[in-house]
VOTOR-211106 format. One record per residue (C-alpha): residue in one letter; x, y, z. Coordinates in steps of 0.1 Angstrom, whole numbers. Layout:
REM residues N
type:a, east:X, north:Y, up:Z;
...
//
This chain:
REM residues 448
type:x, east:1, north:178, up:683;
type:x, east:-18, north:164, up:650;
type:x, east:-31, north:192, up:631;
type:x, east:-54, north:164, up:609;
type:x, east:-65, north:132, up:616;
type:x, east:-80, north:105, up:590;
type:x, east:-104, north:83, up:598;
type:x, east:-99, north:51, up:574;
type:x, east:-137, north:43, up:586;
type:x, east:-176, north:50, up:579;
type:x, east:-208, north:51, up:603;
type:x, east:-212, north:57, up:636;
type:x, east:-172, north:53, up:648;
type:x, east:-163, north:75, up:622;
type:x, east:-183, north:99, up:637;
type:x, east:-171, north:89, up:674;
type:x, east:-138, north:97, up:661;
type:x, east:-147, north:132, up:645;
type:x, east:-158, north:143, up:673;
type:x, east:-134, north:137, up:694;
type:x, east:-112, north:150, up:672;
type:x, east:-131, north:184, up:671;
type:x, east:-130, north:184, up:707;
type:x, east:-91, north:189, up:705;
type:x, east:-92, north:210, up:684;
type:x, east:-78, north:188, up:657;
type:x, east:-92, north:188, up:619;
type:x, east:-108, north:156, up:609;
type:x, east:-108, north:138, up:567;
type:x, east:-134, north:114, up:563;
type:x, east:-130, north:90, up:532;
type:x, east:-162, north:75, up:517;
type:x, east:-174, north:52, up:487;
type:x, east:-194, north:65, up:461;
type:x, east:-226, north:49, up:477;
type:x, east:-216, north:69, up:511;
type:x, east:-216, north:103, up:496;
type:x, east:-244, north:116, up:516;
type:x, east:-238, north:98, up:551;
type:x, east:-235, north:114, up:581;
type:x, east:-192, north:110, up:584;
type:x, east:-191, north:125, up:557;
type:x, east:-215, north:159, up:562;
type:x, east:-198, north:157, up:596;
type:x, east:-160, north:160, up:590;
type:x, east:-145, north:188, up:584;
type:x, east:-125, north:172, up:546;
type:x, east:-137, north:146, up:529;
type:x, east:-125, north:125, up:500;
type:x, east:-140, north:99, up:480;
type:x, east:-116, north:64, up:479;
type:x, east:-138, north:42, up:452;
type:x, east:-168, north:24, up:447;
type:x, east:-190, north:5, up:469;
type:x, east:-172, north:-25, up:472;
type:x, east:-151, north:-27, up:505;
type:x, east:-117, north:-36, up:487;
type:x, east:-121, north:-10, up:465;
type:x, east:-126, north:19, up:493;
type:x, east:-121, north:14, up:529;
type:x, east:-99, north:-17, up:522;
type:x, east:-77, north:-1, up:499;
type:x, east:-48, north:4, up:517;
type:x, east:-34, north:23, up:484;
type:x, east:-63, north:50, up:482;
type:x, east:-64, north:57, up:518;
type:x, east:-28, north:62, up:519;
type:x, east:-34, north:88, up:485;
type:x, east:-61, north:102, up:507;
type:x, east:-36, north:113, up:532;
type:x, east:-12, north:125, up:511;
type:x, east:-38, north:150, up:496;
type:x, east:-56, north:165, up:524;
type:x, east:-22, north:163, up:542;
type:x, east:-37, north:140, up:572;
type:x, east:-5, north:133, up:594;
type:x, east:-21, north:104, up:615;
type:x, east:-49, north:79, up:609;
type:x, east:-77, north:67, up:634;
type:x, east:-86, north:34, up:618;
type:x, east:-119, north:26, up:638;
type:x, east:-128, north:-10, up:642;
type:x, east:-136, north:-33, up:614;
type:x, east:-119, north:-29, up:577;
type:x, east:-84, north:-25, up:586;
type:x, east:-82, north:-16, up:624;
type:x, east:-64, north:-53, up:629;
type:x, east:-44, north:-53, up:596;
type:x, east:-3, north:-53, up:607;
type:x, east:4, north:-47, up:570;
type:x, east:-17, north:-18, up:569;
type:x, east:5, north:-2, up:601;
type:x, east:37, north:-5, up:584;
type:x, east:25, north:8, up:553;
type:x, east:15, north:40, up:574;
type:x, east:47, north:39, up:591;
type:x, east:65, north:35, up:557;
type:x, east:51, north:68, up:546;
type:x, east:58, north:90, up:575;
type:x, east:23, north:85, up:592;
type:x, east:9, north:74, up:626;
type:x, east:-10, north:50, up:633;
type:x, east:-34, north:56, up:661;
type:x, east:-35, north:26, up:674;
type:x, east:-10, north:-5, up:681;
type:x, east:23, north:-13, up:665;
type:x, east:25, north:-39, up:637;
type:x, east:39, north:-60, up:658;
type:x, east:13, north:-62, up:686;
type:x, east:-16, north:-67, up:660;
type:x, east:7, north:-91, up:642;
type:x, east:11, north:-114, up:678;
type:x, east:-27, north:-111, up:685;
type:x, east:-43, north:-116, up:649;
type:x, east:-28, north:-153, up:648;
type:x, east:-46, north:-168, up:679;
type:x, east:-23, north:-194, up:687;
type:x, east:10, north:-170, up:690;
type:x, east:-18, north:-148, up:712;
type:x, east:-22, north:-180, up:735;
type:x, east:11, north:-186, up:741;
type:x, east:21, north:-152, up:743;
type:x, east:-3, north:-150, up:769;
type:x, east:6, north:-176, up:792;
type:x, east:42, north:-166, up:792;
type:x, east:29, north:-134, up:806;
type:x, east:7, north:-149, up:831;
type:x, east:-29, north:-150, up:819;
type:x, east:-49, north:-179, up:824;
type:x, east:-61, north:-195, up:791;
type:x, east:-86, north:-222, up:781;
type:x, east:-68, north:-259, up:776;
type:x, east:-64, north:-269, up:742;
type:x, east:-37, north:-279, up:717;
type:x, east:-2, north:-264, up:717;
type:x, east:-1, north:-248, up:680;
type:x, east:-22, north:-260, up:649;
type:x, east:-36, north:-290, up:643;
type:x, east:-25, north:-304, up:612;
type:x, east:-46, north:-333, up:609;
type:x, east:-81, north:-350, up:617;
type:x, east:-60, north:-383, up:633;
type:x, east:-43, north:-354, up:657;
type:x, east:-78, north:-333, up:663;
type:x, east:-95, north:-370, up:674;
type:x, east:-66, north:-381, up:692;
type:x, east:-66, north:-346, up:714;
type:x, east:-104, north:-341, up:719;
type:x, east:-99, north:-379, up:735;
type:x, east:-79, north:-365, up:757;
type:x, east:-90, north:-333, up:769;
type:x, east:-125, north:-348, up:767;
type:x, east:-157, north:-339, up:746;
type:x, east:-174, north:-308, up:738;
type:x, east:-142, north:-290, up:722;
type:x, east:-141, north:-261, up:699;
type:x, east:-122, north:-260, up:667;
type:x, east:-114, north:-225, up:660;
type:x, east:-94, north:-213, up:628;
type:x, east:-60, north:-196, up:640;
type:x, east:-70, north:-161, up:618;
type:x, east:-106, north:-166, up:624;
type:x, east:-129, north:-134, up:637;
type:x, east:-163, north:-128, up:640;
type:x, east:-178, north:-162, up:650;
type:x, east:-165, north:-175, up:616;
type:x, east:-139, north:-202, up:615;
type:x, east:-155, north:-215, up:644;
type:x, east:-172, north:-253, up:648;
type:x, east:-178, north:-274, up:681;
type:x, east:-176, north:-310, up:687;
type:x, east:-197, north:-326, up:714;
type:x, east:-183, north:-365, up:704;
type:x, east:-159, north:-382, up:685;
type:x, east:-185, north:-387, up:658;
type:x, east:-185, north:-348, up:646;
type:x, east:-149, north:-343, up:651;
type:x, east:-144, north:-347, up:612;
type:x, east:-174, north:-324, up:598;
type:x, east:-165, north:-296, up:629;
type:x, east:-129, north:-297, up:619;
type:x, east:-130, north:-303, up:585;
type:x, east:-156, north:-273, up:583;
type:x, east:-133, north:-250, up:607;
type:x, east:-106, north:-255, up:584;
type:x, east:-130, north:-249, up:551;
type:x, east:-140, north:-219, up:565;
type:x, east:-111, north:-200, up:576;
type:x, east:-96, north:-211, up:542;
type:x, east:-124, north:-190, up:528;
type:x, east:-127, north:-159, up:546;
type:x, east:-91, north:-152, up:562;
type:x, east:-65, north:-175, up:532;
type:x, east:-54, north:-194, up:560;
type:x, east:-67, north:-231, up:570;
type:x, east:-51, north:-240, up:599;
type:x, east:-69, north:-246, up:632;
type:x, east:-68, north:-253, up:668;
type:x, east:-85, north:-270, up:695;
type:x, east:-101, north:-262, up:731;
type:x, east:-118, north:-276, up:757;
type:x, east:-151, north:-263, up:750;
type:x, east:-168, north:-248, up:784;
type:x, east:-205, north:-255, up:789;
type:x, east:-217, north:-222, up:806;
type:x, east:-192, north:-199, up:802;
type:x, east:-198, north:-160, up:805;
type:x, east:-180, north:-137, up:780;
type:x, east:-161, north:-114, up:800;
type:x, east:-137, north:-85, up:784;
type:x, east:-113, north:-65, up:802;
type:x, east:-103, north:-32, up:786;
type:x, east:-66, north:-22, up:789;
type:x, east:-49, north:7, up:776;
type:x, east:-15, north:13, up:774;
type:x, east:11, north:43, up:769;
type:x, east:39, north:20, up:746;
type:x, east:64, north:28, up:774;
type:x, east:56, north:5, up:799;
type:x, east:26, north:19, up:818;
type:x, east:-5, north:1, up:812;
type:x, east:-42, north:2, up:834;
type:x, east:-73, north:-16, up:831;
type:x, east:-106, north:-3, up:829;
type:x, east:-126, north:-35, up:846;
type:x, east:-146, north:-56, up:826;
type:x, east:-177, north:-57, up:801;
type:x, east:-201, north:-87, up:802;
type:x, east:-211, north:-94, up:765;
type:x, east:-223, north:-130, up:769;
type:x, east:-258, north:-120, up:748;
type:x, east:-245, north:-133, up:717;
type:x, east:-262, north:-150, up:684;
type:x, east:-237, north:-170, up:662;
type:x, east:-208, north:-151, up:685;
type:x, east:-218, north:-117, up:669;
type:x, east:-228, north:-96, up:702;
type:x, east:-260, north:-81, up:711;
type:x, east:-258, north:-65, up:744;
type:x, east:-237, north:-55, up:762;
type:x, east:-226, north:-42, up:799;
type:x, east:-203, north:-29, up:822;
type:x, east:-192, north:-42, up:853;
type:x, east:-205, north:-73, up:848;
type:x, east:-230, north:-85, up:872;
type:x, east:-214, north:-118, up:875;
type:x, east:-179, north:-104, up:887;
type:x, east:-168, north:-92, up:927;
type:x, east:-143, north:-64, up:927;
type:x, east:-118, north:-92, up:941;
type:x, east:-119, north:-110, up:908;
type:x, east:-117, north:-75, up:887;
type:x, east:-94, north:-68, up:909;
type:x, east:-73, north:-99, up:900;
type:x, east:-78, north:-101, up:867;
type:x, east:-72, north:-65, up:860;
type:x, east:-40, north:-66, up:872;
type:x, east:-27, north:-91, up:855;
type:x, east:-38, north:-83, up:820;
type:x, east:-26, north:-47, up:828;
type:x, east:7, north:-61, up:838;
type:x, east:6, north:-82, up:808;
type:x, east:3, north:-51, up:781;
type:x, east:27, north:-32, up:806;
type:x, east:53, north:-60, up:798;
type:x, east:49, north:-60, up:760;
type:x, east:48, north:-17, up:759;
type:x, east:12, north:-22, up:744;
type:x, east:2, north:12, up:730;
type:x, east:-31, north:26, up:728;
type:x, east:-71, north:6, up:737;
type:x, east:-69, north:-34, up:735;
type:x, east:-96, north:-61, up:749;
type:x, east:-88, north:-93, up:765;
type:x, east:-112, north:-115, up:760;
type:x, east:-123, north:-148, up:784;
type:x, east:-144, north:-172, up:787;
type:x, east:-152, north:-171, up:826;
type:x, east:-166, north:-204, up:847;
type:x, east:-172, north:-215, up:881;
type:x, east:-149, north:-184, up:893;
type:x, east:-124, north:-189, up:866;
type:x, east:-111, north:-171, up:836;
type:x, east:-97, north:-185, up:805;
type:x, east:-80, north:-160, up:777;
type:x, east:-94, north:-164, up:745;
type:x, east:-82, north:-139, up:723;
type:x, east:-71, north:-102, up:726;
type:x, east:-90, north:-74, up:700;
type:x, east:-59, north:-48, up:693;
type:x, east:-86, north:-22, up:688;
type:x, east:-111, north:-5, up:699;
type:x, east:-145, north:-20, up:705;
type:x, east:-182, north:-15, up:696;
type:x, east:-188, north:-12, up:728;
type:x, east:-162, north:7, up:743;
type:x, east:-188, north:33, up:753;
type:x, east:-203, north:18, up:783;
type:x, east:-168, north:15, up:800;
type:x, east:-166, north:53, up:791;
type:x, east:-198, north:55, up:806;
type:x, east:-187, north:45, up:844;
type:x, east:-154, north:60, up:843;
type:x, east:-158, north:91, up:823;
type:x, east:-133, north:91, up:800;
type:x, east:-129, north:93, up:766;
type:x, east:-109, north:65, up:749;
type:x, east:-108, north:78, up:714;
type:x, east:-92, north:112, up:730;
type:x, east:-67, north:89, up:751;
type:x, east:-60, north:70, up:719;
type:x, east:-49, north:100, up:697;
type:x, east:-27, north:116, up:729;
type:x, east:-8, north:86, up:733;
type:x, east:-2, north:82, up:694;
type:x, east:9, north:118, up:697;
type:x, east:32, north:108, up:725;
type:x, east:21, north:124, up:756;
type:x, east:11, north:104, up:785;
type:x, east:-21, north:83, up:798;
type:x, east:-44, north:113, up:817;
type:x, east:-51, north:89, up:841;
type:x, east:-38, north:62, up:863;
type:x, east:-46, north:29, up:878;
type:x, east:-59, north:46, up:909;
type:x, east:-73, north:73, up:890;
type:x, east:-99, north:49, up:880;
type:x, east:-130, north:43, up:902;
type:x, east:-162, north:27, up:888;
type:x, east:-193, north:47, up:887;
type:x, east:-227, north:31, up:881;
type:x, east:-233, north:8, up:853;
type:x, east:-241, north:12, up:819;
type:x, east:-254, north:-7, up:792;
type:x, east:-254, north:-10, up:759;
type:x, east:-278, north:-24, up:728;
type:x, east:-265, north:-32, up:689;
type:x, east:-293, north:-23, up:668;
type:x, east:-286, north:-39, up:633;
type:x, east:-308, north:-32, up:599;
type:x, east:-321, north:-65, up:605;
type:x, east:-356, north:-82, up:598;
type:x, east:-366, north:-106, up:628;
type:x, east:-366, north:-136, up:635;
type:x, east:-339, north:-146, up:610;
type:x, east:-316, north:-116, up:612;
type:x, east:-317, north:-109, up:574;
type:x, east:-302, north:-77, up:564;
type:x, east:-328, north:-50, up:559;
type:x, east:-313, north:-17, up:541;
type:x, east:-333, north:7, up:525;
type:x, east:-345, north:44, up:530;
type:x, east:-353, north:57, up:571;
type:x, east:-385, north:79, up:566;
type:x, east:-384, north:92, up:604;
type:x, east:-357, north:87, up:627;
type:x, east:-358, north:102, up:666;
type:x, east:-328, north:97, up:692;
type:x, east:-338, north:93, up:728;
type:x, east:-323, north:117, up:751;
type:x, east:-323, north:124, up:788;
type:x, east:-305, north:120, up:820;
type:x, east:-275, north:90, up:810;
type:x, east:-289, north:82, up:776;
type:x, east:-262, north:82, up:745;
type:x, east:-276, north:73, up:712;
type:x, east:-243, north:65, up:689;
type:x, east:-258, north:68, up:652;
type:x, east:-253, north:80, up:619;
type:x, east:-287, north:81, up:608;
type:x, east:-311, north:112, up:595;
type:x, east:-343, north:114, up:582;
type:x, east:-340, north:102, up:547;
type:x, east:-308, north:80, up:548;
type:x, east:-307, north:54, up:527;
type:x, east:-287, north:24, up:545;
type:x, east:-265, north:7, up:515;
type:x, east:-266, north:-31, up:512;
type:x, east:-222, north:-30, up:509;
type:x, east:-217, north:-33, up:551;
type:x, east:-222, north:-41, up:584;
type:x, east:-265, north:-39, up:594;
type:x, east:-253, north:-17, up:628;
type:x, east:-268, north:13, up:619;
type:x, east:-265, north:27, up:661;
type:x, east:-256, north:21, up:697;
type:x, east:-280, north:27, up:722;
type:x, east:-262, north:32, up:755;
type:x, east:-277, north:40, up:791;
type:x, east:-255, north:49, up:822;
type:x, east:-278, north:47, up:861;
type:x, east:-264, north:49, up:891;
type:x, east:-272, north:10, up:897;
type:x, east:-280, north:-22, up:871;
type:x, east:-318, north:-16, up:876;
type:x, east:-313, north:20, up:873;
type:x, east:-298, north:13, up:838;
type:x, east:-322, north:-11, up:831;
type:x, east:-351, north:9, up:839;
type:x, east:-336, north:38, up:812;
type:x, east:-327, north:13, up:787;
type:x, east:-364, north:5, up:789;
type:x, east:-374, north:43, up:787;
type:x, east:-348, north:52, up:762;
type:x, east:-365, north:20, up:737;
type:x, east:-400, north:33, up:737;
type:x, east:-385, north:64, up:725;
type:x, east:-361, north:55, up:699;
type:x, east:-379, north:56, up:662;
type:x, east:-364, north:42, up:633;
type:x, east:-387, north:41, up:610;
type:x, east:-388, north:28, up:571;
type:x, east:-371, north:-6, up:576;
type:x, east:-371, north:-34, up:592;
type:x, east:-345, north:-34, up:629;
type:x, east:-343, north:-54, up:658;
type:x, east:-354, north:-31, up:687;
type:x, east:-382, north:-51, up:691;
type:x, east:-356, north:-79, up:705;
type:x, east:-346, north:-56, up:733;
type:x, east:-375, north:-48, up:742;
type:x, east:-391, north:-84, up:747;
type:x, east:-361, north:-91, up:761;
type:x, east:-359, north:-67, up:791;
type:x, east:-390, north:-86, up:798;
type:x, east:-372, north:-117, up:809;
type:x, east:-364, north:-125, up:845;
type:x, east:-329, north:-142, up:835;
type:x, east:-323, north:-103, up:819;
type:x, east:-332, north:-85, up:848;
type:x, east:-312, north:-107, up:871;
type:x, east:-283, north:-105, up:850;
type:x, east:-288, north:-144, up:847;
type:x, east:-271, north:-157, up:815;
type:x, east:-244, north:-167, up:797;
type:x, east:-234, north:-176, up:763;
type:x, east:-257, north:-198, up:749;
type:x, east:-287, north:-182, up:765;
type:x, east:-295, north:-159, up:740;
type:x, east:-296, north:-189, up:711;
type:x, east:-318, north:-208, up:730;
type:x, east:-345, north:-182, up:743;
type:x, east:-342, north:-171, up:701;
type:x, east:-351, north:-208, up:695;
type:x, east:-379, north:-210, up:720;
type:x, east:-395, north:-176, up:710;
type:x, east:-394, north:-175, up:677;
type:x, east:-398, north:-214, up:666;
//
């Protein structure tokens, strides 16, 4: 058993993490930039250590401090959260190199699913149905026209280390094959050091649909059915919701099973996300996250377990608490990003919060690190909390995410609850009606 966990991490995860941690009775270090002195990770864990300035290479992407941070509070594993380094293979064997765990994948794993063209074909050798597109890079704009005549306009150019929405440009004709790919390519250059790109058939009204697995690293895997997070804006998502009102249990049921399989196959350790695009009754792999996710808490939510807990036993060694026919869906739940962000153009609002009240209630979960008097730095992400509801049916859920809105006050800057709550207003919303471009264009329409 750990006797002290790190958490290579800030916000609200870090604090998911703590507590989990102090749950098992396991002590918790939380490392923190000079401009996160006084956040809520920080007053929460029971160590902390500072690991540089504000700048996110020179803290929580130092690989070299966090590693000094273990070595002087002692910290024999690390939870790394998700962002920063949660998908950094290099960063695993480092903590391996120094007689550490990970809490998480092995290097390996994260290595396979960080490029997204080994993830593809790793894939379909083990089965799961992926969208058509080119086999391996594209090297060339002659070889990107030459395929997107082939497989037939729109397609999506997507750098191979891309994340985030970034790296990411669709062609609907030959005639903006060479500013998409040539853009792609610019962009993943850029933000990842690595220009190469592929190509897929680009669906016209696809649903994103996850399926969370978790696996022991010795050949036992589950699934934990699906999330539907189609509400997205420039592929960052906004809402999100589990099961997905779009899927029957026979397709969960199908699908499930073969991504658990898949992960069983591989001896995939710890929480990973398969990711699809899903169409007319079909699913199509896009990439796998070897993390945990934002919005792991509404799966939590209608099976009632606790991933981060089942993450640090299996690091530790011991087995999965549950099984695949442990696992019975209760409810649904659903859950709301809400960013530091000034409508209608998303710009990052930080500054000071001069009131802040969580809702509460009967299946209401507010995942935060905000207090009265916080003062959100301009250095990282605009999530500032997680709003997440859990009723017995969708309206039920829908009806408390409604309830749990009028009560949640954030006050002193700028957010975007006002987006939920205009759109719970919307028939497509309440009928579970949408897919991924849905939320782009009822932005456009609203806000023009």
């Amino acid at each position: 058993m750990f006797d002290k966990i790190l958490i290579a991490n800030r916000g609200e995860i870090a604090l998911r993490v703590i507590r989990a941690c102090r749950e098992m009775g396991i002590a918790s270090v939380a490392v923190h930039s000079t401009a996160d002195a006084d956040a809520m990770h920080v007053r929460m864990a029971d160590e902390s250590i500072c690991i540089g300035p504000p700048p996110s290479p020179k803290s929580y992407l130092s690989i070299p401090s966090i590693i000094a941070a273990c070595e002087v509070t002692g910290a024999q594993a690390i939870h790394p959260g998700y962002g920063f380094l949660s998908e950094n293979a290099g960063f695993v064997q480092v903590i391996e190199d120094h007689g550490l765990t990970f809490i998480g994948p092995t290097a390996e794993h994260i290595r396979i699913m960080g490029d997204k063209i080994t993830a593809k074909e790793t894939m379909l050798k083990l089965g799961v149905p992926c969208v058509p597109g080119s086999e391996g890079g594209v090297p060339d704009l002659a070889t990107a026209k030459k395929l997107g005549a082939e497989m037939g306009y729109p397609v999506i150019i997507k750098a191979t280390a891309g994340g985030g929405g970034k790296g990411m440009k669709v062609a609907n004709s030959e005639a903006e094959m060479e500013k998409a790919f040539m853009t792609a390519r610019a962009e993943g250059k850029s933000n990842f050091g690595n220009d190469e790109v592929y190509i897929e058939k680009y669906l016209q009204k696809p649903r994103h649909i996850e399926i969370q697995v978790f696996g022991d690293g010795k050949g036992q895997a589950v699934h934990l059915a699906e999330r539907d997070c189609s509400l997205q804006r420039r592929h960052q998502k906004v809402f999100e919701e589990a099961p997905g009102p779009s899927i029957s249990p026979e397709e969960r049921a199908r699908i499930g099973k073969i991504c658990a399989d898949a992960m069983a196959n591989i001896n995939y350790i710890g929480a990973g996300t398969i990711e699809f695009l899903y169409e007319d009754g079909e699913f199509f792999f896009i990439e796998m996250n070897t993390r945990l996710q934002v919005e792991h808490p509404v799966t939590e939510a209608i099976f009632g377990v606790d991933l981060v807990r089942e993450q640090i036993r299996v690091a530790e060694g011991l087995p999965m608490s549950f099984t695949q026919d442990d696992l019975t869906i209760n409810g649904h739940a659903i859950e709301v990003r809400i960013n530091a962000e000034k409508l209608p153009n998303f710009s990052p609002c930080p500054g000071r919060i001069t009131q802040y009240h969580a809702p509460g209630g009967l299946g209401v979960r507010m995942d935060s690190a905000l207090y009265d008097g916080y003062s959100i730095p301009p250095y990282y992400d605009s999530l500032i909390g997680k709003l997440i509801v859990h009723g017995r049916d969708r309206n039920e859920a829908l009806a408390r995410l409604h309830r749990a809105l009028g009560e949640l006050i954030v006050d002193g800057i700028e957010t975007t609850i006002p987006l939920f709550h205009n759109l719970l207003q919307e028939p497509d919303i309440q009928a579970g009606n949408y897919n991924i471009h849905w939320l782009e264009k009822w932005l456009a329409r609203t806000y023009e």
